[in-house]
C-alpha positions, 0 to 999 in steps of 0.5 A: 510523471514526476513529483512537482515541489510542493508534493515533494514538500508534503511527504517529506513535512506530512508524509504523504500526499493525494495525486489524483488519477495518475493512471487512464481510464483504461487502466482502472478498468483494467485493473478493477476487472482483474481486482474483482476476479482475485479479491473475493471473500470465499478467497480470503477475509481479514477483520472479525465475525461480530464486526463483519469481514472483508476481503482480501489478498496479497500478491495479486500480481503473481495471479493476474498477468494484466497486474503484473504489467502495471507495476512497471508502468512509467509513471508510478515507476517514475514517482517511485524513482523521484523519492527513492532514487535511481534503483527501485524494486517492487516490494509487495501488492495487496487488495483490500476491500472493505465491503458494505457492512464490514465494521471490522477495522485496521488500529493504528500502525506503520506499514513498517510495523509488518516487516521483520526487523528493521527495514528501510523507510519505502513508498506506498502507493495507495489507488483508490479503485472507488470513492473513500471516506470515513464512511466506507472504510477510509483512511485516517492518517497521522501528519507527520507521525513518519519523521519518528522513525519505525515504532514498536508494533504487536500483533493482535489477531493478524494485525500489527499494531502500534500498542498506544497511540497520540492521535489527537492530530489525526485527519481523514485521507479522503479519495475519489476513485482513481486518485493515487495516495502516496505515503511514506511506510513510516506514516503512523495511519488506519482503516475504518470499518464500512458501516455503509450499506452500499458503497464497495471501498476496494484498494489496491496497494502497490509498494515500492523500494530502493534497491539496495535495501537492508534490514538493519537488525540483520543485515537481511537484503532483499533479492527476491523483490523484483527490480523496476527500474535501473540506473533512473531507467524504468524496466519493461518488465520486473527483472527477477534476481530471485523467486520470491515464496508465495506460499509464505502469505499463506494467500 
């Protein structure tokens, strides 16, 4: 699968745009089964008591062999190669599932604002494994907001968040289930609380990057970030250069 013009145009003029389903039925079930083992609130919650908690966990690719094989599939590698070019690694995976009656929300930040230092612009994909909306925990997204580079963030609780925000602008990233968001990790964006009673909002968030990939603070490059495509060719499977330390997630 390929970015048509006109998606290319949305995430280079707004920052992202909404696929619809990229992967088969099949798929989604998939990984909705292998989702629901592996993102459960006696695991691991993020948010806070008075708001409600909600589950979640990183990595789920290293616990679930099914996960693992999806992250190389042709077409999302193929999105990613159109963005990023011909050398891509995947860089990180998370479940996020915001459950009936889990007020607590995520305040304004870059995807960006997680890493390190300085880390190049990347690509988020961001599956809709159920329908989203403001009701349940949806996005709200910033257009535009990621042509101003990488902001300065702070942590608040686990959060980073970006301290002061123009938001004025903001618009309502709706989805259907199994619709494929795309952003760019310098899109400014949030999640808010589900205050509804009985719709699940579970995600799951693959992201990608290019290859070659430099923090610019400290030069740190990324070796540990598996490759899924080489030279424009997707790989079969994740070449591993170097083991990544999943005991740093603290998941």
């Amino acid at each position: 699968m390929s970015l048509s013009p006109k998606q290319q145009h949305a995430l280079d003029e707004v920052g992202f745009v909404n696929l619809g389903q990229v992967l088969d039925d099949e798929h989604l079930e998939i990984i909705r089964h292998e989702y629901d083992i592996l993102v459960r609130p006696e695991k691991q919650t993020l948010g806070n008591e008075v708001d409600g908690k909600f589950p979640y966990r990183a990595m789920l690719n290293f616990r679930s062999d099914p996960l693992r094989k999806i992250l190389t599939h042709p077409d999302l590698v193929g999105l990613a190669i159109d963005r990023l070019g011909p050398d891509i690694r995947f860089w990180w995976d998370q479940g996020i599932n915001k459950s009936p009656g889990s007020g607590s929300h995520i305040d304004w930040h870059q995807d960006n604002g997680y890493q390190r230092g300085q880390v190049p612009e990347y690509l988020t994909f961001w599956l809709a494994l159920d329908d989203s909306d403001l009701n349940n925990g949806g996005l709200l997204v910033i257009p535009g907001s990621h042509r101003h580079g990488q902001q300065s963030h702070e942590l608040r609780d686990v959060h980073w968040v970006i301290p002061e925000v123009e938001a004025s602008g903001a618009i309502a990233l709706n989805a259907q289930a199994g619709d494929l968001l795309i952003f760019s990790s310098l899109l400014v964006h949030k999640t808010v609380g589900n205050h509804s009673t009985d719709r699940e909002r579970r995600a799951w968030v693959i992201q990608y990057a290019k290859a070659d990939a430099t923090n610019a603070e400290d030069g740190t490059t990324y070796e540990d970030r598996p490759w899924v495509a080489r030279d424009g060719k997707v790989l079969e499977t994740l070449l591993v250069e170097k083991p990544f330390d999943l005991g740093r997630t603290n998941q």
